[in-house]
C-alpha positions as CSV (number, residue, x, y, z in Angstrom):
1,X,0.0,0.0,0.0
2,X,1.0,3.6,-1.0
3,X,-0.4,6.8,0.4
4,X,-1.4,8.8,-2.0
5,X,-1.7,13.0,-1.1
6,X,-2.8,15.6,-3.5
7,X,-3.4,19.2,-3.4
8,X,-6.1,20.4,-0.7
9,X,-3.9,19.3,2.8
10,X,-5.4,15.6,3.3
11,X,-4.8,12.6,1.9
12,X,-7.9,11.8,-0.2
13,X,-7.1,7.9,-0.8
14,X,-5.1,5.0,-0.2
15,X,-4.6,3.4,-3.8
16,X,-2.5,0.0,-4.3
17,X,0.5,0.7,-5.8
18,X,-0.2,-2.2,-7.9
19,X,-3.5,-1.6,-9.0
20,X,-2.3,1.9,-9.9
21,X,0.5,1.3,-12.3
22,X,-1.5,-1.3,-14.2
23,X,-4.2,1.7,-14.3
24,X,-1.8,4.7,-15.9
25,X,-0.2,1.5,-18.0
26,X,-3.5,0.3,-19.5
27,X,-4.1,3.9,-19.8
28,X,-1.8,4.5,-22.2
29,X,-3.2,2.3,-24.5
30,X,-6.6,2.2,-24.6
31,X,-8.4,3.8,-27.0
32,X,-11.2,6.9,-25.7
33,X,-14.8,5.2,-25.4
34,X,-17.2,5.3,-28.4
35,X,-20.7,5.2,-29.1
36,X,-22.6,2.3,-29.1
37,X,-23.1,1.0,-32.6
38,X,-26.6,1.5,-33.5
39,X,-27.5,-2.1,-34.3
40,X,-26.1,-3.1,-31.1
41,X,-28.2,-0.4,-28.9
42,X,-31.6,-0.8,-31.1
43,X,-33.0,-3.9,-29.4
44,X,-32.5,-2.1,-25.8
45,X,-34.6,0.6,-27.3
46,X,-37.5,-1.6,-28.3
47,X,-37.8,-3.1,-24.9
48,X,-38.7,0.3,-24.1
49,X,-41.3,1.2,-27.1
50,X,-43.2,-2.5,-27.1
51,X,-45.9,-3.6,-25.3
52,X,-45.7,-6.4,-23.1
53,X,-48.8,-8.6,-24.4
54,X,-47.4,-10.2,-26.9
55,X,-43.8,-8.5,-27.3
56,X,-42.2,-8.6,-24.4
57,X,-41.7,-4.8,-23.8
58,X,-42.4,-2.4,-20.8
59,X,-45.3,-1.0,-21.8
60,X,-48.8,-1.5,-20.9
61,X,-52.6,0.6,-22.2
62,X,-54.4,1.9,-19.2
63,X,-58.1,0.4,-19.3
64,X,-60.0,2.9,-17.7
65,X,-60.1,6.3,-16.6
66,X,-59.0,9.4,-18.0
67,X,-55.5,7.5,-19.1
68,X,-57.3,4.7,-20.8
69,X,-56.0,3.7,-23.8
70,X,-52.2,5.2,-23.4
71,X,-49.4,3.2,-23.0
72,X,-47.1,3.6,-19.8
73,X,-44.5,1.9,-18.7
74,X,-44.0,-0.7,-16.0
75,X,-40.2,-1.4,-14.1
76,X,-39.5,-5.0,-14.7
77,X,-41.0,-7.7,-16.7
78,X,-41.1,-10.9,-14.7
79,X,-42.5,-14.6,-14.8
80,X,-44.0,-17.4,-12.6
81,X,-41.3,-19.6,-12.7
82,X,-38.5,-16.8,-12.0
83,X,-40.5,-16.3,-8.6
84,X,-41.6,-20.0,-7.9
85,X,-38.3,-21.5,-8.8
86,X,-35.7,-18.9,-8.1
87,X,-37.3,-16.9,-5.5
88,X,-39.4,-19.4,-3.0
89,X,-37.1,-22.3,-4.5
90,X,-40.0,-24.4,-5.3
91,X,-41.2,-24.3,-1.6
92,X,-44.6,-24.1,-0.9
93,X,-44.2,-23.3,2.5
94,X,-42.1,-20.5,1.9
95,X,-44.6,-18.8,0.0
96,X,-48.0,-20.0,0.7
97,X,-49.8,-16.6,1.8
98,X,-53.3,-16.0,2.9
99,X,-54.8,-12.7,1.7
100,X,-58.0,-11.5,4.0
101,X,-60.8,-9.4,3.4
102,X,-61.1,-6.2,5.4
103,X,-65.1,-5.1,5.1
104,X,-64.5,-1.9,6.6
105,X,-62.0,-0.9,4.5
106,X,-62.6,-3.1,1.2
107,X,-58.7,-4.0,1.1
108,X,-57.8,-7.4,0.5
109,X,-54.4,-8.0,1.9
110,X,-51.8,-10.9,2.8
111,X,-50.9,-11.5,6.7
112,X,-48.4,-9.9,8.0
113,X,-45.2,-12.3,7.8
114,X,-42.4,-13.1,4.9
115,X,-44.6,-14.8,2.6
116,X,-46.9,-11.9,2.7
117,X,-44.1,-9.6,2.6
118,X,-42.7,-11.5,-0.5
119,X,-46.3,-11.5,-2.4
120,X,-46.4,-7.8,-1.7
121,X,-43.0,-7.6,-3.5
122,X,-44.2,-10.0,-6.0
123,X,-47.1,-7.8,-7.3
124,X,-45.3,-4.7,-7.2
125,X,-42.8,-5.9,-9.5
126,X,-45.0,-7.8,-12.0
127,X,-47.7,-4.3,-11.6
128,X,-45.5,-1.6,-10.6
129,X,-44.2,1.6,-11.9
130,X,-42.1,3.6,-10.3
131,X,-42.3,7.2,-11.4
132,X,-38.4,7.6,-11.1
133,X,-38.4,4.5,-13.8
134,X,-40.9,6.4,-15.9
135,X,-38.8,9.1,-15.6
136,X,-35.5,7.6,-17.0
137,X,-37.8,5.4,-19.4
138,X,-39.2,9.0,-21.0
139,X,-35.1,10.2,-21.5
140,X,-34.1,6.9,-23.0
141,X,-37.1,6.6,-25.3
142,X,-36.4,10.6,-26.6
143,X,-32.7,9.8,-27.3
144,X,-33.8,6.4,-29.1
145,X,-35.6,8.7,-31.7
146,X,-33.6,11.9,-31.7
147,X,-30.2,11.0,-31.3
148,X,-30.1,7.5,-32.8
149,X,-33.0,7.7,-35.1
150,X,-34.9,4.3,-34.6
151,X,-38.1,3.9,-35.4
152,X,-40.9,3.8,-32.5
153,X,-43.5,2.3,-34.3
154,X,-46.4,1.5,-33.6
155,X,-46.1,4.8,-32.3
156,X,-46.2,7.6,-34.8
157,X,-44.5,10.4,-32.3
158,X,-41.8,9.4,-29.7
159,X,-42.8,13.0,-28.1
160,X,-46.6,12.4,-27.5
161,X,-45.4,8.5,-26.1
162,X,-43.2,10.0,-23.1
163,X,-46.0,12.8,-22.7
164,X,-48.3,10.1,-21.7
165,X,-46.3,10.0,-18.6
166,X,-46.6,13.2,-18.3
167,X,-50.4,13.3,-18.8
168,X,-50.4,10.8,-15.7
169,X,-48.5,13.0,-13.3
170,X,-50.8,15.9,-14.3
171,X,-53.5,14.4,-12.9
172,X,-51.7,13.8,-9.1
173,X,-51.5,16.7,-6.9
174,X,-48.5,18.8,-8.2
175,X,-45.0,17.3,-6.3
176,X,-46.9,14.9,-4.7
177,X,-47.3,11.9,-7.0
178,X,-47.0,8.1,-5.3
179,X,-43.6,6.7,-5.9
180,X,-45.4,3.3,-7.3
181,X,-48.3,3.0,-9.5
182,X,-50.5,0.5,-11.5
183,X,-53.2,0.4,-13.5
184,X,-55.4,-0.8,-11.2
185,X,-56.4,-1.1,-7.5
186,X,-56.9,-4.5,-7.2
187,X,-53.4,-6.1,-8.5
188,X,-53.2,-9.5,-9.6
189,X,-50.2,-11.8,-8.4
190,X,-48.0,-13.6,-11.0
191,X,-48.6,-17.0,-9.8
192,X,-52.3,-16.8,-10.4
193,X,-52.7,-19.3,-13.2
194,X,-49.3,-20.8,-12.6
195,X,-48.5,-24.1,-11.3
196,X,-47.9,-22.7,-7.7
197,X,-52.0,-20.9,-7.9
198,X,-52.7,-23.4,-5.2
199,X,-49.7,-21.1,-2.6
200,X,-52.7,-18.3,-2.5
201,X,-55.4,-18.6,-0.3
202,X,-58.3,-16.3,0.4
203,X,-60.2,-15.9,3.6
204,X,-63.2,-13.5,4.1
205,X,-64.1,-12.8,0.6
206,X,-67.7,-10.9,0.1
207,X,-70.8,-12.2,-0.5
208,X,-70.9,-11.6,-4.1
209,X,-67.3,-11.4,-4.6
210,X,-66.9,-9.0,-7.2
211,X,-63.4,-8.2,-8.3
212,X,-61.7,-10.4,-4.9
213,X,-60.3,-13.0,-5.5
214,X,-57.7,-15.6,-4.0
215,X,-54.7,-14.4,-6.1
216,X,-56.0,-10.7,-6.1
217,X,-54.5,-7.8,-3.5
218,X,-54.8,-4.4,-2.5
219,X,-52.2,-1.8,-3.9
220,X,-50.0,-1.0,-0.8
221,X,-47.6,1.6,-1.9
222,X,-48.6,5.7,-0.9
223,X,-45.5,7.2,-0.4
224,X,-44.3,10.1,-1.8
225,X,-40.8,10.1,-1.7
226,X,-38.8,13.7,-2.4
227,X,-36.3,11.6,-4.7
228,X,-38.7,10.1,-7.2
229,X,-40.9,13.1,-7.7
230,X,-37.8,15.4,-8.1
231,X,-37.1,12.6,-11.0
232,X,-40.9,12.7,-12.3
233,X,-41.6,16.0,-12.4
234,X,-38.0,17.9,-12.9
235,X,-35.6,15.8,-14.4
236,X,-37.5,13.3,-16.9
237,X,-40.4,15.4,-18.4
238,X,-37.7,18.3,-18.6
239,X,-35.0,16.5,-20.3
240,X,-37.5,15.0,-23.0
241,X,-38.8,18.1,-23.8
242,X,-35.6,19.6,-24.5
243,X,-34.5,16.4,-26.7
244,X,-37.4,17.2,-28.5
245,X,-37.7,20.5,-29.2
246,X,-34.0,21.9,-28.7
247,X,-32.1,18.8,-29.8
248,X,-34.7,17.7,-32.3
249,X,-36.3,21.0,-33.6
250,X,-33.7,23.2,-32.8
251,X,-35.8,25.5,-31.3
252,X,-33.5,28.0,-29.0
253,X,-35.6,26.6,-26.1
254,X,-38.4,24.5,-24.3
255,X,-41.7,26.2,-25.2
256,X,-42.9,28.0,-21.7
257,X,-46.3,26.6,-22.4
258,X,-44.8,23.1,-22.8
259,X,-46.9,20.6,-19.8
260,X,-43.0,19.5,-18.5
261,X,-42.4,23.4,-17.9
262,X,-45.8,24.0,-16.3
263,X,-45.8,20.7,-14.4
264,X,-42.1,21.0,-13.1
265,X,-42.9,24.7,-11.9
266,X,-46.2,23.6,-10.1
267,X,-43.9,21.6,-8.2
268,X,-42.1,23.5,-6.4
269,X,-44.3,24.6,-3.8
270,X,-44.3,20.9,-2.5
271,X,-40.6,20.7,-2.7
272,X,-40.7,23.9,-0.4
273,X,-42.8,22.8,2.0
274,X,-40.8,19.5,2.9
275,X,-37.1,21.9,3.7
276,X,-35.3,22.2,6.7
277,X,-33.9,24.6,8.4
278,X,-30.5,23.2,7.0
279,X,-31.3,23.0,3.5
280,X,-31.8,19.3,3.2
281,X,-35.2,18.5,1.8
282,X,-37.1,15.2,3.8
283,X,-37.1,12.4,2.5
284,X,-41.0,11.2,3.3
285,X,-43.8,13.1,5.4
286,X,-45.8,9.6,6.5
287,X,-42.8,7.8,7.8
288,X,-42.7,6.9,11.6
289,X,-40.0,10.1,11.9
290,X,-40.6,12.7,9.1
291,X,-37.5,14.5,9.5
292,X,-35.7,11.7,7.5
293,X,-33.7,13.0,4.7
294,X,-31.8,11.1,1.9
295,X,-29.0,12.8,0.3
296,X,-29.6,11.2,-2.8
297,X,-32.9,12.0,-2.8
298,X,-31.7,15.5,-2.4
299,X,-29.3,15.7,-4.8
300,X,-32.0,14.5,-7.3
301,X,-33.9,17.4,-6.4
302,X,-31.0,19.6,-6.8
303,X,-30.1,18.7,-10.3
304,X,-34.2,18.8,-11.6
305,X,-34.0,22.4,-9.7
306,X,-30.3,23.5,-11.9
307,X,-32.3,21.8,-15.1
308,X,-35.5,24.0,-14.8
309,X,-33.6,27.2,-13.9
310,X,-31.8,26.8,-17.2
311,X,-34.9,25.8,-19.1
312,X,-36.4,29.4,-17.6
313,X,-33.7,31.3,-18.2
314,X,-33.6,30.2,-21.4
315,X,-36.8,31.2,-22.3
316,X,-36.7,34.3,-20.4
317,X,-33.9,34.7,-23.0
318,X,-34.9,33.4,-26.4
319,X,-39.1,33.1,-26.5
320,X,-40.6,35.6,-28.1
321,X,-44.2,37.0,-27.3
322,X,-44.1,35.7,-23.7
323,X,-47.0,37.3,-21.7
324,X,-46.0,39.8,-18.7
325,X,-48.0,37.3,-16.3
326,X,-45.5,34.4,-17.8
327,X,-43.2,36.7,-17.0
328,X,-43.8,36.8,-13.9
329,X,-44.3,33.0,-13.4
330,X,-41.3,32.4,-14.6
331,X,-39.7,35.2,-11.7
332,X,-41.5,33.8,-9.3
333,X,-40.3,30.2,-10.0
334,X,-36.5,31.1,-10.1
335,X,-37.1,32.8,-6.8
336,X,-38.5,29.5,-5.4
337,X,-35.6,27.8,-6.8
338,X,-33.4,30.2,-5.0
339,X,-34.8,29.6,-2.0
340,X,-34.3,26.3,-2.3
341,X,-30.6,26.1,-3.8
342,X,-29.0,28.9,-1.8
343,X,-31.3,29.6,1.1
344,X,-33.5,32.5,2.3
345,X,-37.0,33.2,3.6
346,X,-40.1,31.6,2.1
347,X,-43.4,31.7,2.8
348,X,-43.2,29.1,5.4
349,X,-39.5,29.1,7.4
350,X,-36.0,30.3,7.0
351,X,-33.4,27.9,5.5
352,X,-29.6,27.4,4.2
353,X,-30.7,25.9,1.1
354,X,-29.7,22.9,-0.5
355,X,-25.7,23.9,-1.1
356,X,-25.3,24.8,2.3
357,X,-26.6,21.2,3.4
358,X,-24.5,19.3,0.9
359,X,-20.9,21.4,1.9
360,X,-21.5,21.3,5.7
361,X,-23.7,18.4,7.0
362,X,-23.7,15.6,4.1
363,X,-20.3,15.5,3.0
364,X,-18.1,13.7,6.0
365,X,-14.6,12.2,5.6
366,X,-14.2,12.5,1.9
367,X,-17.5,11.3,1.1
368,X,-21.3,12.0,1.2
369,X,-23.2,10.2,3.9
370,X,-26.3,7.9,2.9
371,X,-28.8,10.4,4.5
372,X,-30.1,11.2,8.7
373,X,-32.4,13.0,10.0
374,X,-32.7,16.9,10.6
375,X,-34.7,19.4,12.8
376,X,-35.5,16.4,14.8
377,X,-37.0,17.6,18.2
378,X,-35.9,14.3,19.6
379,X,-32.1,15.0,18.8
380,X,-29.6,16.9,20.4
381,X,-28.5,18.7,16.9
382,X,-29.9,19.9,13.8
383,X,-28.2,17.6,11.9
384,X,-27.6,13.7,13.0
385,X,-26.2,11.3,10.3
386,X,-27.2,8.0,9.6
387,X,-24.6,5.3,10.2
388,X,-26.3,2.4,8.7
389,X,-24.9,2.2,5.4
390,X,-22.6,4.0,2.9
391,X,-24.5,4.7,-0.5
392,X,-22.7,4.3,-3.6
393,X,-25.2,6.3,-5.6
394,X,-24.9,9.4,-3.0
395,X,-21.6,9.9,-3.8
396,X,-21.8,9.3,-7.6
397,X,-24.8,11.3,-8.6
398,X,-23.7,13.7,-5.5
399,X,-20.0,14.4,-7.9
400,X,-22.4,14.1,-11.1
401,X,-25.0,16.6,-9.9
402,X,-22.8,18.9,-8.5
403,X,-19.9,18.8,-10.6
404,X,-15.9,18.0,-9.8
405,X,-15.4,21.4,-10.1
406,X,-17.5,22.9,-6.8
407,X,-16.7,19.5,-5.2
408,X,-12.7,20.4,-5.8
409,X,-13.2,24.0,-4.8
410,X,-14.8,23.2,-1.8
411,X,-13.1,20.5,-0.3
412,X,-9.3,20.8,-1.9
413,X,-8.3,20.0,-5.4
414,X,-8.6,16.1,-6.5
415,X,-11.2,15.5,-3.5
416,X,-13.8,14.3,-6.3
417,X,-11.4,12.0,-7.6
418,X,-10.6,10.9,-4.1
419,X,-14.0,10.5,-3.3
420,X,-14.4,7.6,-6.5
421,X,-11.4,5.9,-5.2
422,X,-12.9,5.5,-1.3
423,X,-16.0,4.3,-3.0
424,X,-14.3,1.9,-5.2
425,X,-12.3,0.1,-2.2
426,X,-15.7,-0.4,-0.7
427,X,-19.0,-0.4,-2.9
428,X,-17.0,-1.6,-6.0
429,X,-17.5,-5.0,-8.4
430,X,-14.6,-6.7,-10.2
431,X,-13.1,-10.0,-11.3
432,X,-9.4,-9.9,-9.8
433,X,-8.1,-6.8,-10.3
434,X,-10.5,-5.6,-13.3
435,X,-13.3,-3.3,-12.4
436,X,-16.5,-4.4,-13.8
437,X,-18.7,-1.9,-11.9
438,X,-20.5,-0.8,-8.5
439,X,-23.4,-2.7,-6.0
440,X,-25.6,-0.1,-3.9
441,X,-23.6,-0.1,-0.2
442,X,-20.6,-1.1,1.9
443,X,-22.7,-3.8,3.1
444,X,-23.0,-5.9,-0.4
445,X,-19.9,-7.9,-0.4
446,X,-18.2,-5.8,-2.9
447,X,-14.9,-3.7,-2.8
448,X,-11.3,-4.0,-2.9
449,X,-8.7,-6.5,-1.0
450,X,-5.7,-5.0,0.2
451,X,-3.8,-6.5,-3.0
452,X,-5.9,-4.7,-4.9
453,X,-8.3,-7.3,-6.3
454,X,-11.8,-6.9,-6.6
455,X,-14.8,-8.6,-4.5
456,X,-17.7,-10.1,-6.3
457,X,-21.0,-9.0,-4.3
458,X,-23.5,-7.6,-6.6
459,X,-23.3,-5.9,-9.8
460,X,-25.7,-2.8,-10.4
461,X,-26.6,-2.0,-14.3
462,X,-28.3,1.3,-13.0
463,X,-26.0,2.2,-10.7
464,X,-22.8,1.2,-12.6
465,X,-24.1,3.8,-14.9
466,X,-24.4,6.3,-12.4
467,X,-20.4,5.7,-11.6
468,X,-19.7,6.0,-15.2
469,X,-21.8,9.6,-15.6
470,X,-19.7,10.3,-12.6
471,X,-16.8,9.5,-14.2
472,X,-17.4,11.0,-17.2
473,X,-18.0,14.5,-15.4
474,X,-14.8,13.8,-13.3
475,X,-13.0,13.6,-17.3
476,X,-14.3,16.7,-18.4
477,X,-13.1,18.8,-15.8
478,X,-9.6,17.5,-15.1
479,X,-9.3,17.2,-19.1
480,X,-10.3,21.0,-19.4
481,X,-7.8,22.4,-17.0
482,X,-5.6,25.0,-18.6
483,X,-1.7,24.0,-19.4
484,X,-0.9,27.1,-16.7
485,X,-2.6,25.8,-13.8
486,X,-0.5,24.3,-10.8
487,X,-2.9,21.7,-10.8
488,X,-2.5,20.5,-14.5
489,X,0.0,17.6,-13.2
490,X,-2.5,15.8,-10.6
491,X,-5.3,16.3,-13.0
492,X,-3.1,14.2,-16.3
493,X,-2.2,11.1,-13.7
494,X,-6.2,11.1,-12.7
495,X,-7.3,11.3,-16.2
496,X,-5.2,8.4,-17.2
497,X,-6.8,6.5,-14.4
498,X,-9.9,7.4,-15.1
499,X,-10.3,6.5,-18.8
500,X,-9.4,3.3,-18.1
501,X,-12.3,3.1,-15.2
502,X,-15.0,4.7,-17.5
503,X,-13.8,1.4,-20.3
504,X,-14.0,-0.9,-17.6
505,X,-17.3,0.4,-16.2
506,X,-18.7,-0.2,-19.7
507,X,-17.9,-3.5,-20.3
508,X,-19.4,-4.3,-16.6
509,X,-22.4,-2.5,-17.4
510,X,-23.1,-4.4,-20.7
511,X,-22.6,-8.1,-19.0
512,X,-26.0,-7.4,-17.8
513,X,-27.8,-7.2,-20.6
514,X,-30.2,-10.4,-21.1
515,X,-28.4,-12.5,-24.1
516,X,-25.1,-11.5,-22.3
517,X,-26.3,-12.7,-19.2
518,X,-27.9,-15.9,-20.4
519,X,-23.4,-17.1,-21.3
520,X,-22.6,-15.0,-18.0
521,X,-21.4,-16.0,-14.4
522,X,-21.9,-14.3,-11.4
523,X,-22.1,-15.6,-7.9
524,X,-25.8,-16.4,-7.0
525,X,-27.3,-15.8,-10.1
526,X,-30.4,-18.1,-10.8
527,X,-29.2,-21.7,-11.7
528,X,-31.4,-21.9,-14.1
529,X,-32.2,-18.7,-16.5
530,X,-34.5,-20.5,-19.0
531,X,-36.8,-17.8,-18.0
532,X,-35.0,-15.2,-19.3
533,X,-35.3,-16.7,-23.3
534,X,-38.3,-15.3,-23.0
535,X,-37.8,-11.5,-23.2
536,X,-35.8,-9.2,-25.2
537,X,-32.4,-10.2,-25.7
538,X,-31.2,-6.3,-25.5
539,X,-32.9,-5.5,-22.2
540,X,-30.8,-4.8,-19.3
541,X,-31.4,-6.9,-15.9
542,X,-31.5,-4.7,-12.6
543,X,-28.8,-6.5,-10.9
544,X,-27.0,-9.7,-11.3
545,X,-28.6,-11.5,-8.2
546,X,-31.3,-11.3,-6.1
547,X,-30.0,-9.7,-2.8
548,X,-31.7,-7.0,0.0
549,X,-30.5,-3.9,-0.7
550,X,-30.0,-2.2,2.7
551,X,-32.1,0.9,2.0
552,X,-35.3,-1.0,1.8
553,X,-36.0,-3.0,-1.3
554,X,-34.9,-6.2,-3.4
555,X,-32.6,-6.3,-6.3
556,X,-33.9,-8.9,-8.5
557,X,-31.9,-10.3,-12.3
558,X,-35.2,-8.7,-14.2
559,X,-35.6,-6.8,-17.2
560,X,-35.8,-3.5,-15.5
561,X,-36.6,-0.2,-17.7
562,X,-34.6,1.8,-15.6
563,X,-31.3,-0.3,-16.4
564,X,-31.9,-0.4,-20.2
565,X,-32.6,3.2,-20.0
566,X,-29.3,4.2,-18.1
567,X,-28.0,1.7,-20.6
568,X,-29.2,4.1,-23.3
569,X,-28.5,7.2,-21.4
570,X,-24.6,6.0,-21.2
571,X,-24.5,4.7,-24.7
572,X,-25.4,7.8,-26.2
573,X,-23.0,9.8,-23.3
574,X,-26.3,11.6,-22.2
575,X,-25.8,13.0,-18.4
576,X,-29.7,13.2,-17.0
577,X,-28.2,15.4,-14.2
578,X,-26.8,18.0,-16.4
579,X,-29.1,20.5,-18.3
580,X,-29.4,18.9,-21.7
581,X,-27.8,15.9,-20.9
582,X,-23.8,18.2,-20.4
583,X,-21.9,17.2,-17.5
584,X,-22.3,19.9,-14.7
């Protein structure tokens, strides 16, 4: 081992000596990344622009209500078998579950207990959409038709297919949407007509039973988390809109009138409501202690708040004709942002703002903590950081959102680079001393031996493409540093290093596509992936197990439209936490 100290007064990492030549050697002859070639990348995008009865894609037609007959997306695909013979291993009496009839409240719900717990997750997945998925699906789908020009038939116009998302979320209460939805109430689990129908059992059904059935329960997620609304509203209605009418039109800007404007700007008075006295925003008002905050979740928030500025000030700018009351809309709404970047007096309470958070409370020891709780009445401190886990994603989209260069300034030159290095010796994936990509926590199994070589825990596809944006924004500073500045020196030997970590991340990534998968091997995948023939060979699996994330859900080795999106997003070097996709 070699200590390692660069500019800023601390010593930012601990890097293997070994490890580190083969990086600057490899370096030095690697070739820059490319884009993905088209023919390669097209069956990823029509996972995202099929339906899933008969073709296997993502999408499913709402049947009733004002939505009925649009398409939206759901966040896996899934089958019997993967949950009968991966999941409850083909034991029935690990997931036989009895679902009961409340007459009071018409719900129709499994006892509490694993195999209840485990048909709740089951539903969700197989019915489920998560808006932050929706969010990443309605990027992906815009770059598919903009930047790589496939064809999204049967539907005529890629625009009006992510607006239906859109159109969804403008029916919710502005900034308040549920984090999971489906298309209907009463949610049907995957096993029904399956070998395994006889695991559910029904007890209490009404007299005449209507809709209830054994098989049939409740939806059970209502939480409206900060993070996936700063994601549906801000970042993934915003970003499409500009693919489409800057990128694809090339129109100076996003029409004010445009729903992703007006919905993203109706927003914010949500978003203001939930903010501390610190700055950090909280993470979910129902939970047992409301003053819980994620700082991913605010760093989300933080990039869709940078994205809408610009897309004000740009039409502030550029769009001719603009009314003085959308004049003043738009002042009002870049005064709400302010208040919520940088701090001030709103209508409800005084606070630091967002930046002020992220420098003095979430950043701790070279690194951004996973999240804590603040304001807490029951605390002795304003602030109190959790100690449960280190995030991986809190630290990559914290550099990506931010930017190297504000993360350098405030915390000494090369701290940004530092901070990927911590994360790799503990949240990172490889095979010997080859980095394949990143898990979720410090808790995964993942990381680096004191040799150098890599741990095999779990491999993320969505979150290995977060570490690449990351890198990618880490490049395009250090690469842009003027011959003149002292600097220039550190910022050569960490670009070097780099390039070879954005390659690496890459390759990682892409072993999780389906048909890769299928010739792959990981620790604990499924011994038998038969089930995965049947989808799209170019979809991208969540993760390359099935494993209990620590910060409250499963990864499962599904076709996941957030992983195939991010696959997109990285293929087509598109940064969803930079205004137009740039690096921040």
């Amino acid at each position: 081992m070699i200590g390692v100290m660069w500019r800023g007064g601390r010593a930012l990492a601990r890097v293997p000596a070994l490890a580190l030549a083969l990086a600057l050697a490899l370096a030095l002859a690697l070739p820059r990344p490319v884009h993905a070639q088209s023919g390669d990348l097209e069956p990823s995008f029509r996972f995202l622009v099929s339906a899933r009865d008969p073709d296997r894609g993502v999408l499913e037609p709402r049947g009733s209500g004002p939505l009925a007959g649009l398409s939206l997306p759901l966040s896996y695909l899934d089958t019997p078998d993967y949950w009968a013979h991966y999941v409850c291993a083909a034991s029935q009496a690990t997931c036989t579950v009895l679902d009961v009839y409340d007459p009071h409240h018409y719900t129709f719900t499994p006892q509490p207990g694993a195999a209840g717990d485990l048909q709740i997750e089951r539903v969700s997945t197989h019915n489920g959409t998560n808006i932050y998925d929706a969010a990443t699906w309605q990027i992906a789908v815009m770059l598919g038709s903009i930047v790589n020009h496939f064809p999204t038939s049967p539907w005529p116009d890629a625009h009006a297919l992510v607006n239906n998302e859109t159109r969804q979320l403008t029916s919710s209460k502005p900034g308040l949407a549920y984090r999971m939805s489906a298309s209907q109430w009463l949610v049907q689990d995957p096993l029904v007509n399956s070998a395994q129908a006889s695991w559910l059992r029904a007890s209490g059904l009404p007299i005449p039973r209507g809709p209830y059935s054994a098989g049939k329960i409740t939806w059970m997620d209502w939480r409206t988390v900060t993070g996936e609304n700063a994601w549906a509203w801000l970042i993934g209605p915003l970003q499409a809109a500009y693919l489409h009418f800057v990128t694809g039109e090339h129109r100076p800007q996003v029409p004010f009138g445009d729903s992703a404007v007006q919905n993203a700007m109706a927003s914010l008075p949500a978003f203001l409501a939930r903010q501390s006295s610190i700055g950090a925003v909280y993470y979910e008002p129902s939970l047992v202690n409301p003053h819980r905050v994620s700082v991913e979740n605010n760093l989300s928030l933080y990039a869709g708040l940078r994205i809408l500025e610009q897309t004000l000030r740009a039409e502030r700018a550029t769009e001719a004709g603009l009314s003085a009351a959308a004049q003043a809309r738009i002042a009002a709404a870049l005064q709400s942002i302010g208040a919520l970047i940088n701090g001030g007096r709103t209508e409800r309470a005084s606070s630091r703002g967002l930046l002020s958070f992220f420098r003095a409370q979430a950043w701790q020891n070279g690194e951004f903590v996973q999240g804590g709780v603040a304001d807490d009445p029951l605390t002795h401190s304003a602030w109190q950081a959790s100690s449960v886990a280190r995030a991986v994603d809190t630290n990559t989209w914290g550099i990506a959102a931010l930017g190297t260069e504000l993360i350098d300034r405030w915390f000494g030159f090369g701290a940004a680079f530092g901070n990927w290095q911590r994360v790799k010796s503990w949240g990172a994936y490889g095979v010997g001393q080859e980095l394949w990509g990143v898990g979720y926590s410090d808790l995964d199994g993942n990381g680096q031996e004191p040799d150098g070589r890599y741990r095999q825990g779990i491999l993320s596809a969505e979150w290995t493409g977060g570490a690449i944006t990351m890198v990618r924004n880490m490049i395009h500073y250090y690469e842009h540093l003027s011959a003149a500045d002292p600097n220039r020196g550190c910022a050569v030997a960490f670009l070097k290093s780099l390039r070879v970590d954005e390659q690496a991340l890459y390759r990682g990534m892409r072993a999780l596509r389906v048909d890769r998968y299928l010739g792959g091997s990981f620790p604990g995948m499924p011994p038998d992936r038969e089930y995965l023939r049947l989808f799209n060979g170019g979809a991208y699996l969540y993760a390359s197990k099935r494993y209990w994330i620590p910060f409250g859900w499963y990864a499962n080795p599904l076709p996941s439209t957030c992983a195939t999106a991010w696959a997109i997003m990285v293929a087509d070097r598109f940064d969803p936490l930079g205004f137009g996709g740039a690096p921040n």
